[in-house]
N, C-alpha and C positions, 0 to 999 in steps of 0.2 A: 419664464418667457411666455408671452399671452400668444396664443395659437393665433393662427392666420386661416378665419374662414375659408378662404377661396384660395383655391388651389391655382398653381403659373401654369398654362397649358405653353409647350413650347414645340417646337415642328423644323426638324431638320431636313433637307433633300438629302437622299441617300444615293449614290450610284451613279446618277445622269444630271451632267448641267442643261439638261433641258426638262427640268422634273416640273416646272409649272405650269409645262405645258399636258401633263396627265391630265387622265381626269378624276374626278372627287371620286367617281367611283370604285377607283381601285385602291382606294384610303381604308385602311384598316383603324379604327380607334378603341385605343387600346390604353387602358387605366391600371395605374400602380398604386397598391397598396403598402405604404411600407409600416412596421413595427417595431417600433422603438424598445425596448426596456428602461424605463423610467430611472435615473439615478443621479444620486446629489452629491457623487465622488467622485467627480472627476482626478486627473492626474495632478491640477492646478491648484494653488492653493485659492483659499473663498474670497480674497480680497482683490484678487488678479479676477478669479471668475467673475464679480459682480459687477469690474468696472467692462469688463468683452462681453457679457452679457447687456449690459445697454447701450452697446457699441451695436449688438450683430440686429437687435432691436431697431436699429436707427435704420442700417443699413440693408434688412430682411436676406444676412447670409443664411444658406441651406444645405440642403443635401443634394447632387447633380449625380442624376443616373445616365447613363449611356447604352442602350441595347444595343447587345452583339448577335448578329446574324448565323448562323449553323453555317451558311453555306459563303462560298469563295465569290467574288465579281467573275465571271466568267470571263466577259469579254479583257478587263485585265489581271485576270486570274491573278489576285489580291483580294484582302478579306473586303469584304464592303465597310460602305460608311456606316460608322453610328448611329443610332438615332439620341437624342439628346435631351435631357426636361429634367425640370427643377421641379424638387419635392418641398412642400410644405407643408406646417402642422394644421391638420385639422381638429384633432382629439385627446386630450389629455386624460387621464385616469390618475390615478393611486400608485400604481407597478407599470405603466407603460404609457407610450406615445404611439401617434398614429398620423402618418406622413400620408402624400396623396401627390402622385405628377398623372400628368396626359402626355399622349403620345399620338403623333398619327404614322404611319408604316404602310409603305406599296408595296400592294399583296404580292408581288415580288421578291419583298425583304429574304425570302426563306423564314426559318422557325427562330423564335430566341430562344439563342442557347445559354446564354452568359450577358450580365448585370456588370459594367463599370461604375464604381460610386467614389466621388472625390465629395468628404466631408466639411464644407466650406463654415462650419459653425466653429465657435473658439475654444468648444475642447470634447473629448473622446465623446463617442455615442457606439451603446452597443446595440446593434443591429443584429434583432431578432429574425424574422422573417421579411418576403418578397411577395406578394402574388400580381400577379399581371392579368388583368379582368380582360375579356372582349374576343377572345380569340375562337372562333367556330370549334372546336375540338374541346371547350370548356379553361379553368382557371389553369395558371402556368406557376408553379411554387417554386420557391430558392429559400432555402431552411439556410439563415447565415450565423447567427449566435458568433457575433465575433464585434469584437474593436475593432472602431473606425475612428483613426488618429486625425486631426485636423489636418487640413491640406496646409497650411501655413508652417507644419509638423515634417512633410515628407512630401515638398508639392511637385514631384517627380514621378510620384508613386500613386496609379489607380489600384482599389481594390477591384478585384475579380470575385466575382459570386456565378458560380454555374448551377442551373436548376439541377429539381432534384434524382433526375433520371441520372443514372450510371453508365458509363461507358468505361470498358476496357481501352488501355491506349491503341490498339489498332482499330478500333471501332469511333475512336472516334472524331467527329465532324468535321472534314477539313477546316469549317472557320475557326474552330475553336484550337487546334493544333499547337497554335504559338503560344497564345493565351494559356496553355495548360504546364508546356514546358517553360514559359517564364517564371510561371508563378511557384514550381517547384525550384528555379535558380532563387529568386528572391527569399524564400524560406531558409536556405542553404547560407546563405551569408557570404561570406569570402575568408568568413574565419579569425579577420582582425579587428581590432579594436575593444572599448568595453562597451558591454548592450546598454541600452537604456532601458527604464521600466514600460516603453512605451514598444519596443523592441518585438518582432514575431520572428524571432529567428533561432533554428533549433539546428546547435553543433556539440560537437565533444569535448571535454575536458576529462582528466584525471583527479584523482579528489585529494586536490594538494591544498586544501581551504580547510582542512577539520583544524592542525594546529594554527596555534597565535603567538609565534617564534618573537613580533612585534613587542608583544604586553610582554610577557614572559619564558626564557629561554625555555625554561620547566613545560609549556606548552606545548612543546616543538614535537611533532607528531610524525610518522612513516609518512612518504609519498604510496597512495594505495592507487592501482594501475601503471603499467605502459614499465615493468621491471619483471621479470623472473620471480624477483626475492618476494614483491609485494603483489600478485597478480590482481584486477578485480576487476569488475562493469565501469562502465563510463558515466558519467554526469552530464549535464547540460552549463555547454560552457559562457561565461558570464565576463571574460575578459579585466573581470578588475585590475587594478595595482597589483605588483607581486611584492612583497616584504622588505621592509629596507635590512630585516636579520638576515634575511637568505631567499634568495629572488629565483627560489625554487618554488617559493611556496605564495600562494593571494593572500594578500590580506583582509584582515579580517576587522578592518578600523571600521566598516559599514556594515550593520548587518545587513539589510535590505537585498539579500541574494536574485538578484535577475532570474525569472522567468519566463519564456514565451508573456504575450500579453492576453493570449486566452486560456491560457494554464491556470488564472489566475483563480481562486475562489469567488463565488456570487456572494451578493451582501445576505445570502442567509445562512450563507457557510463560513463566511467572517463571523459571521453575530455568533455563533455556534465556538468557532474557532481564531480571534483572531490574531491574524499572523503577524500584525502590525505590533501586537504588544506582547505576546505570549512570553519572547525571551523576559520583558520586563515583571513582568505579570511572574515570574519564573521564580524570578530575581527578589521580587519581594516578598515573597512565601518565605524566601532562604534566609533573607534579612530580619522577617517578623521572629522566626521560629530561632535565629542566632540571636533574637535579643531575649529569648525568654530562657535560651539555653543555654547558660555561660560555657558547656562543653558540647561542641559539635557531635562530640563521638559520645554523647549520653545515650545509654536504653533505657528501654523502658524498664520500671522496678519491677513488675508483677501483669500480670495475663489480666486482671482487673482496670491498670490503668492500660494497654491496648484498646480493651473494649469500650472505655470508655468515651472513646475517640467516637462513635458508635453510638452510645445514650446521651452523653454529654457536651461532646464537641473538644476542639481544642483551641483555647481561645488563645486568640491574638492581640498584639499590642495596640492602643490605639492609633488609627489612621488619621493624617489629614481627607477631609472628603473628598477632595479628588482619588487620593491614594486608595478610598477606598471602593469609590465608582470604577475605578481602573480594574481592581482585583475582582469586582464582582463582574465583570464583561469577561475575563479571562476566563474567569473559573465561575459561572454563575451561577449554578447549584450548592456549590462548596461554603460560598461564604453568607453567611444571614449575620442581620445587624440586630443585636440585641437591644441594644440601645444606645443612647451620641456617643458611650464610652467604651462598649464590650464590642469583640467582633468574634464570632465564632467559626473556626475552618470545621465544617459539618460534613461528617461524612454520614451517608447510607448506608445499610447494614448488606453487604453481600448478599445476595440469594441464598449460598450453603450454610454460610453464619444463621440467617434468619430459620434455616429449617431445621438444621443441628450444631448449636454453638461449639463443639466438639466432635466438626467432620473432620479439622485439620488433626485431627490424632489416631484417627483411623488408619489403620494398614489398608485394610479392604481400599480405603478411600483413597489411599496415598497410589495403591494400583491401579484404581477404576481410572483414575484423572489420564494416565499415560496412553487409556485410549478414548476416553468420548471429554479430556480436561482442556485447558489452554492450548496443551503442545502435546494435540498426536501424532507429532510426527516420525518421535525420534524411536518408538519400543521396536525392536526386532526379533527375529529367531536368530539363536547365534549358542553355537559351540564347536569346536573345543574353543575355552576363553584364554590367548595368549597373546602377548602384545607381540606388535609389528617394530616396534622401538628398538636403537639401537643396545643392545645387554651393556655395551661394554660404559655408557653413557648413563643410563635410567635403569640399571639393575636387572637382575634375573626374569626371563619374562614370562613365565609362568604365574598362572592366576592361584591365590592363596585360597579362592573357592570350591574345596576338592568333591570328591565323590560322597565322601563320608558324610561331610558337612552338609551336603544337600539331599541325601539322602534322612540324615537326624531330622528333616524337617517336613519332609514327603513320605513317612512311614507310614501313617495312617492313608494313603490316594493310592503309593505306585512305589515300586521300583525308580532306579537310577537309569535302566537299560531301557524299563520301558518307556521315562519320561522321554528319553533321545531318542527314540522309534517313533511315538506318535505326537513328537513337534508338539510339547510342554511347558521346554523352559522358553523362557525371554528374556530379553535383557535393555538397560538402559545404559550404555557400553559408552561412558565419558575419559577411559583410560588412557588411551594414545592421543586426544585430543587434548587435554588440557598436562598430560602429565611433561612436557617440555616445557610447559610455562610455572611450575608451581614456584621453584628459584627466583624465577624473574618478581610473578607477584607476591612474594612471601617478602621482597626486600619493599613491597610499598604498607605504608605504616597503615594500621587496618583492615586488613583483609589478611587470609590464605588461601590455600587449594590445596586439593590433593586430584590425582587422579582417580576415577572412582568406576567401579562397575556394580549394576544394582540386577540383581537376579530373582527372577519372577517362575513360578510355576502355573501354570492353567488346570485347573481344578473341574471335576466332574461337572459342577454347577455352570461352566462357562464365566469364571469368576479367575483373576488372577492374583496368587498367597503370595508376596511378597519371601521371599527366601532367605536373601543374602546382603548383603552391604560389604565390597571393599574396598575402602581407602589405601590410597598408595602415595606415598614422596621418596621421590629421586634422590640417591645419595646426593648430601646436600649438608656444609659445611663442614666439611670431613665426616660426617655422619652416614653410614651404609642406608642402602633404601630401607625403609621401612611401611611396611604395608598390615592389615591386620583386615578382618572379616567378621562380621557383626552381625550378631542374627535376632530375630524378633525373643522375646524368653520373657517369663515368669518372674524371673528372679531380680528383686529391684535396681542393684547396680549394672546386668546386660540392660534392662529395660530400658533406664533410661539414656546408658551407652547407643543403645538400637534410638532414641529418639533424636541422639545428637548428630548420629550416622543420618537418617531422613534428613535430617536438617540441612545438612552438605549434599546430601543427592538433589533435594528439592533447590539450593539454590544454585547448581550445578543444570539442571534441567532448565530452570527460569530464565538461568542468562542464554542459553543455546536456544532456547523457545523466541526471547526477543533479537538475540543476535540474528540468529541464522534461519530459524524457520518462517520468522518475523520479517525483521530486517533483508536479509541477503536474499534469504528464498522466494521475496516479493518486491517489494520497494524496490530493492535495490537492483537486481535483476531486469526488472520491468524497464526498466527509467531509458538504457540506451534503445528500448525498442519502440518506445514512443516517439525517441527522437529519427529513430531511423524511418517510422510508418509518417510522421512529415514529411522529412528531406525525400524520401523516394516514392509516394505515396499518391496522386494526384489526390485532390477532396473530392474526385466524382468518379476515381475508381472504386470496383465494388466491394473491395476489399479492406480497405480504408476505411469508408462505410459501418463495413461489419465489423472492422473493431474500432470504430471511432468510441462510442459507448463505453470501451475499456480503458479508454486511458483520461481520462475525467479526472481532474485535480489532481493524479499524483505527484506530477513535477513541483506542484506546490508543496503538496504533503513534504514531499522529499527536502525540500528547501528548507523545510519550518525545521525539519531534524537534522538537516545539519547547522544549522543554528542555535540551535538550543540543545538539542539529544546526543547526539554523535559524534559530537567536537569535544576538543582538547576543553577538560574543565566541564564538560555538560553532562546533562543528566544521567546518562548511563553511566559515565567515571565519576558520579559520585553515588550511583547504588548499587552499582553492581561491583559483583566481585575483583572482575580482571581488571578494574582500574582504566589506568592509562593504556593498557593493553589490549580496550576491547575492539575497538575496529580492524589493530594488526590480527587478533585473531580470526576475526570475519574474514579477513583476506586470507590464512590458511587454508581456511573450512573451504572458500571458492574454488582455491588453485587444488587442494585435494578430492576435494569431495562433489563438487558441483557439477554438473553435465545437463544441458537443456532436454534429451530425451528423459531422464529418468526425473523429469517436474510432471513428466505426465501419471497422474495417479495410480492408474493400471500398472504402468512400470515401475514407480515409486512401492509399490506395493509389494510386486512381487522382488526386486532389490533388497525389502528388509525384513524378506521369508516372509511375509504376512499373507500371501494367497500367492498360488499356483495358477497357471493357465490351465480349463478345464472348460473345453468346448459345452460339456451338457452342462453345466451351472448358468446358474443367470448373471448378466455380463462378461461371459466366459472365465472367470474368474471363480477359485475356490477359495474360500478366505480360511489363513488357519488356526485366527479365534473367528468362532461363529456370530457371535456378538459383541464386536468393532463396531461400536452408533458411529464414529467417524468414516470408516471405511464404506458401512450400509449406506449411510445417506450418501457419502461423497461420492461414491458408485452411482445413485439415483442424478444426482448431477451432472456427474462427468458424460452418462450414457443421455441424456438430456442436449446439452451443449454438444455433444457432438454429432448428434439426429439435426438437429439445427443447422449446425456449421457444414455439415452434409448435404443435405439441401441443397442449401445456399451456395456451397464451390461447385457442386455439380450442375447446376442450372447455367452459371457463367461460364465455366470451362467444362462442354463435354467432352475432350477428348486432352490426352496428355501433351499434346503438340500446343497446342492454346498457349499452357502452363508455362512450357518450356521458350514460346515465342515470345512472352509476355515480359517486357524489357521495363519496365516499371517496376513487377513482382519481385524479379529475378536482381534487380539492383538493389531491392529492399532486404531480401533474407542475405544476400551476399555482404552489404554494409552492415546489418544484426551481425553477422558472423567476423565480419575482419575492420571493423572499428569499433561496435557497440561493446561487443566480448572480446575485442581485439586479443586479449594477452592468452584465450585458448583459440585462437582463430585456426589452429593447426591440428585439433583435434578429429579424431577419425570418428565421433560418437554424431557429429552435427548431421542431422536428415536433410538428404539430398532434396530439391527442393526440382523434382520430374514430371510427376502424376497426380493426380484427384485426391489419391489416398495422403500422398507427402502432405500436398497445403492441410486438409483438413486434419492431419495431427498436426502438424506445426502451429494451425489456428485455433484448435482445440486444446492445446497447452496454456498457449499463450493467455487463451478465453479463461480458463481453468484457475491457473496460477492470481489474473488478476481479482478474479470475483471468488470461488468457493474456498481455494486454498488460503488466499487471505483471510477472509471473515471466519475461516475455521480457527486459525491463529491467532485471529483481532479482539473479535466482539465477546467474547469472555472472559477478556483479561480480566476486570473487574469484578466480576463475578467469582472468579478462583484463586486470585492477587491483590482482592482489596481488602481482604483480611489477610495479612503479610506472612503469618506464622505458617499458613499454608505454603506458599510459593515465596520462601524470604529472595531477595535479591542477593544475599551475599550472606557466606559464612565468616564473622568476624575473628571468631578464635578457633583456633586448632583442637581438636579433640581430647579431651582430656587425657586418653593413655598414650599418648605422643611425647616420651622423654618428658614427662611430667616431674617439677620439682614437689618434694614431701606437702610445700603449703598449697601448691595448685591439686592436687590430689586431694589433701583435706576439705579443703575448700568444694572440689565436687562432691564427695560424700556426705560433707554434713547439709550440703544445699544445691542438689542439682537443678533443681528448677529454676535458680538466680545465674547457675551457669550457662544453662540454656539460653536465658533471655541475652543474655552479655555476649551469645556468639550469633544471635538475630540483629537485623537493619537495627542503628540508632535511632534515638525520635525526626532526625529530620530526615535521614535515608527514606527512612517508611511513611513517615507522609508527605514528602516532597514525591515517591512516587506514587504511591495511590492518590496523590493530583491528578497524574499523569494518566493512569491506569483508568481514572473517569473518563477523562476529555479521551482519551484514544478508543473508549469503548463505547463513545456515543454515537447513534448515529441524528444527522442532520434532519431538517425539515423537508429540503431537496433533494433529500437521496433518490438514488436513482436505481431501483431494486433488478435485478436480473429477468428479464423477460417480460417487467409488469409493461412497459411503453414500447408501441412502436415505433421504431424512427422515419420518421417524413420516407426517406429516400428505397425506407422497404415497401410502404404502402403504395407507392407507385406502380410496383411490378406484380402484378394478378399473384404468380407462381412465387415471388419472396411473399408474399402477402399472406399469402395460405397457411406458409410452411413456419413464420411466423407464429401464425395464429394455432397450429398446433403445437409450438413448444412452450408456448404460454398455458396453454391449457395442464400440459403434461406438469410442469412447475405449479400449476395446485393440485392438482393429484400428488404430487409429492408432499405438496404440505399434510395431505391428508393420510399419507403413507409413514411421514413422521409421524404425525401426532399417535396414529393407530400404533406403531413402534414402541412410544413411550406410554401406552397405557399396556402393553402386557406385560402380565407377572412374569414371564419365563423369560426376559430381557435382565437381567440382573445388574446390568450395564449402564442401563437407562430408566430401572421403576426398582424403587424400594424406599422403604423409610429415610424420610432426610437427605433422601439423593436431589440433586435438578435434574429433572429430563435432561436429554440432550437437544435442542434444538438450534447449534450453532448454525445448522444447512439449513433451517427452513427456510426458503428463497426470501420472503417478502417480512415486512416489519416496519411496525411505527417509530416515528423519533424518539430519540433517548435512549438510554443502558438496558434494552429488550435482551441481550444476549439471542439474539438471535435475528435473520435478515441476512440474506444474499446480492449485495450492491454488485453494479457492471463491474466499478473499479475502484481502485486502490484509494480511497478518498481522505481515509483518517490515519 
């Protein structure tokens, strides 16, 4: 569309049918800037766009702003009139548009508080910013980053935009009072119908959408939420069709999962990610790689051909060219074109691969990873080791790890009495978790389990020796429990008995890394509180504000995974172990394990014995491995964001009456609590929400959980899972001394290295997910890094502005607190031969697979 030099000036009487008889001198003239975000995707398709595009040409439709006044009519104490003017293009660029109305206003008007915009053009424009030139006291900003649906779309409906000053709801401006509670009803919905993609409405659902009862009964998956049996977080609800199998459950004939319509991704978070084809993109990795593999369930022969995936690539079959312009938007590092006939899936060689092709057979290394690797979340202090299970169900519950046994292996450090005095051993304690389900997934073809606990010692050096391995199965087909204990050893048949044992721990850790420390502990967790910080939230309360920056593309993310990752038939049920089982597991771990106070680090901390509270230590806090790279930096963080979010709650609310008055706050954390989390909404552990001190930890979890906890969990994956044999996703065969027949026994000894590989991912398991494992560990062009930007609505207030500007500061002092971390020798944790540093916390980072960068929020 060719821009229109000249801008409509347009001039409404506000207040008094005798306004022409004012005079000019009390005319305020007052110029709008508007800025566009430039973009050629709309919602329509391009042959409807081209023909409404020389229609709005003809006709010069626009954009119509309406300014709303602060203050009431006095004399008929109603809000006043609007003032009115048509925007027009002036200015085109590359990335944006630039709009332009006039206004005249009688210095009477009051202030503008709030912007009505009705989009009179033929399809969506996203509106960046607002500034309103002319006014004695300097420029008036409205930071809007939002869709604006054509009026012909919703012509009932103005958008509201309020500048960028903050007001608490008792603060603020009688005019704006309506305006403020409307626009949180319209957000709210009314709960029926299905959304459209055009849709800005945030309510709840249960995640009755993973199975696809429709295609296949085989699909049909638990209802997870709103049950006892299945407890878990809420979703963002989408109203689709419910199943014509069982109209308990959506279907899943569309993928196209509804989201808010500013949930959505920027187009350089598409170009990075796109969610428009990724299932398909998905789909025909699975298809190339089943045509080249006539056995799905094929491994790899030898550690040679893994690696080769590495030097050589894995080539694929040939594509038509679209099929392969497709796959390379998907996946566009992965695939290079050899030429018109070969296509190669290219992988990059891991960071640890690159520095010691032979970290993944490290013990040292197999313990280092539980705390500065993928998933530090799960190592703890823990003894005596005895399950909580019922005896009479899963057998004797006594742990087969005795005194003896861990002393055979701590002879040369310590004693037995003194390891348990001075808080030695640790453990990776997967027993009572998965040992109910081994039955269940032992009857699905390709895979097992066992219950497992893996036992660790802390060594002089600040170094933790792997100890122990025990496997455990449930009596199980008439068969008594059987459990056994595995230790590192010399001697060739333990040794590589102790490699098969890793083998089940590591993918025993993996899946609980991406289930639950991944998945539940963030994604999934987060998701009802984003929808509750709309629904209850005003956009120009201060609080909202302060975590608007947190919740940045998740509901998308979320989306993409349960379309493709998390659903019956998706990703995860086909590389991980528990199968069809792995979401009902997640919902265990919630309804056992979960509590919103203990997401807060400090607490999380001291929960899995890892530090004690100790006023004279730095951040009160005694950690007890001293060198934890996950705990040090995540400490430097956590005390970071919450000096910040400190600040910031105490300036708006100094006193705890505020808090407690504050009928927007108080409906927010109330709705997180008895809709978002509904199925624990009875629990006695949720922080009362009274004082300065409650919000700033409730907002300092929430800050926490979506920015450091996740990228500590995220942006490695690749780097410690992209060579598989590290981190397999799933133990395929049972362990050789497991009622082993004469030939499966032979067959280990005269070749256990082939047995090995046969109980690792198959060829498409393990590259289908180290797909995955890239695209999740990259970050975007647009990231949006932890403290690097201020947002419009801080810089406004002298006192957010400062306080600000000093936790930006403290966030590169941290980088340089890490860096200086991972060059000392005496960190054994974080500096040695063929180790990677740890720098999963350094706050900031460039795009791509950096392993490292602290984003506001949950974006990949």
């Amino acid at each position: 569309m060719d821009c229109v030099a000249q801008c409509v000036k347009a001039v409404l009487v506000c207040g008094s049918a005798n306004n022409d008889t004012k005079s000019h001198n009390n005319l305020i003239k007052v110029k709008a800037i508007i800025t566009l975000k430039h973009s050629d995707d709309g919602l329509l398709p391009n042959l409807v766009e081209d023909g409404l595009q020389k229609i709005e040409e003809l006709v010069g439709k626009t954009l119509v702003l309406e300014l709303v006044s602060n203050e009431l009519d006095q004399e008929a104490n109603s809000e006043k009139e609007t003032v009115k003017g048509s925007a027009q293009c002036i200015e085109e660029k590359d990335d944006e548009e630039r709009y332009e109305a006039e206004f005249e206003l009688y210095k009477d008007f009051g202030k503008v508080a709030a912007i009505l915009i009705e989009n009179e053009q033929y399809k969506e424009v996203f509106l960046k910013t607002i500034v309103l030139h002319g006014f004695p006291d300097g420029p008036l900003n409205f930071t809007c980053n939002s869709w604006i649906q054509p009026k012909n779309d919703s012509p009932d409906e103005k958008r509201v935009f309020f500048t960028d000053k903050s007001y608490l709801p008792s603060q603020t401006p009688r005019g704006l009072q309506r305006l403020r509670k409307q626009e949180l009803v319209l957000l709210r919905g009314n709960g029926e119908g299905e959304r459209k993609d055009s849709d800005r409405i945030y309510d709840y659902d249960v995640y009755n959408d993973l199975g696809d009862p429709d295609t296949n009964i085989e699909l049909k998956r638990p209802i997870l939420g709103g049950s006892k049996q299945y407890p878990y977080p809420r979703r963002c609800r989408t109203g689709r069709k419910h199943s014509d199998a069982d109209p308990r459950y959506e279907t899943r004939s569309i993928l196209n999962i509804y989201v808010p319509r500013d949930e959505s991704f920027s187009e350089t978070k598409q170009t990075q990610f796109n969610t428009s084809t990724i299932s398909l993109g998905i789909t025909a990795v699975i298809q190339s790689l089943d045509t080249i593999l006539t056995d799905p369930n094929l491994g790899f022969s030898s550690f040679e051909d893994i690696e080769n995936i590495y030097k050589e690539g894995f080539q694929l079959p040939p594509f038509k060219s679209n099929d392969l312009t497709f796959l390379q938007k998907v996946i566009p590092k992965l695939i290079q074109v050899v030429n018109d006939s070969q296509n190669l899936l290219r992988f990059d060689a891991p960071e640890p691969f690159k520095r010691d092709r032979f970290f993944w057979f490290s013990d040292v290394e197999f313990a280092r990873e539980t705390l500065a690797g993928a998933n530090p979340y799960s190592i703890q202090l823990e003894w005596p080791l005895k399950s909580k299970l019922d005896a009479k169900v899963y057998g004797p519950p006594e742990s087969a790890i005795t005194k003896e046994i861990i002393e055979s292996q701590i002879i040369t450090y310590s004693t037995f009495e003194e390891a348990i005095k001075e808080k030695k051993l640790f453990m990776l304690d997967y027993h009572d978790l998965y040992l109910p389900y081994v039955s269940k997934v032992r009857e699905v073809e390709g895979t097992t389990l066992y219950g497992s606990r893996t036992l660790f010692f802390l060594t002089n050096q600040g170094i933790l020796k792997p100890l122990a391995i025990e496997l455990t199965r449930p009596p199980i087909d008439g068969k008594p429990q059987w459990k056994q204990v595995f230790t590192p050893a010399s001697h060739s048949t333990n040794l590589w008995l102790w490699r098969h044992a890793k083998t089940h721990v590591a993918a025993h850790d993996t899946g609980y890394h991406q289930l639950i420390s991944h998945w539940l502990r963030a994604h999934c967790v987060v998701e009802p509180i984003i929808i509750a910080t709309h629904r209850q939230l005003s956009s120009m309360h201060p609080i909202y504000r302060l975590l608007h920056p947190h919740l940045r593309y998740t509901l998308e993310i979320n989306k993409v995974a349960r379309e493709v990752l998390i659903n019956a038939g998706g990703i995860l049920e086909i590389s991980f172990f528990p199968k069809k089982y792995t979401m009902e597991l997640s919902s265990v771990v919630y309804d056992k394990l979960w509590r919103f106070d203990t997401q807060a680090l400090p607490n999380d901390l001291i929960n899995r014995g890892m530090a004690v509270v100790d006023s004279k230590a730095q951040h009160g806090l005694k950690l007890t491995i001293e060198d934890y790279p996950f705990a040090n930096d995540g400490l430097l963080i956590w005390d970071a964001i919450k000096q910040w979010i400190t600040d910031y709650v105490n300036h708006y609310y100094p006193s705890p009456s505020i808090i407690e008055s504050d009928q927007e706050l108080q409906a927010w954390w109330t709705e997180v609590r008895t809709k978002g989390h509904g199925d624990k909404s009875e629990e006695a552990w949720w922080p009362n929400l009274k004082t300065q001190n409650d919000l700033i930890n409730i907002i300092t979890t929430i800050a926490w959980i979506t920015s450091a906890h996740h990228s500590a969990v995220n942006f490695t994956q690749y780097a410690y899972g992209g060579y598989f044999p590290n981190r397999p996703t799933i133990a395929r065969n049972k362990m050789p001394t497991e009622d082993p027949t004469k030939q499966q026994w032979e067959k280990f000894m005269n070749n256990p290295e082939q047995t090995l590989l046969e109980c690792f991912p198959s060829q498409i398991q393990a590259t289908l997910f180290t797909v995955i494992l890239n695209i999740l560990s990259e970050h975007s062009q647009d990231e949006e890094y932890i403290g690097q930007k201020m947002e419009p609505s801080w810089s406004e207030n002298p006192t957010i502005k400062v306080a600000f500007e000093k936790f930006h500061r403290r966030l590169k002092e941290i980088e340089g607190i890490i860096d200086s971390r991972n060059a000392n020798k005496n960190l054994k944790n974080r500096y040695g031969a063929g180790i990677m540093p740890y720098e999963s916390l350094k706050p900031f980072s460039g795009p791509g697979v950096t392993g490292k960068g602290v984003p506001y929020s949950i974006s990949i």
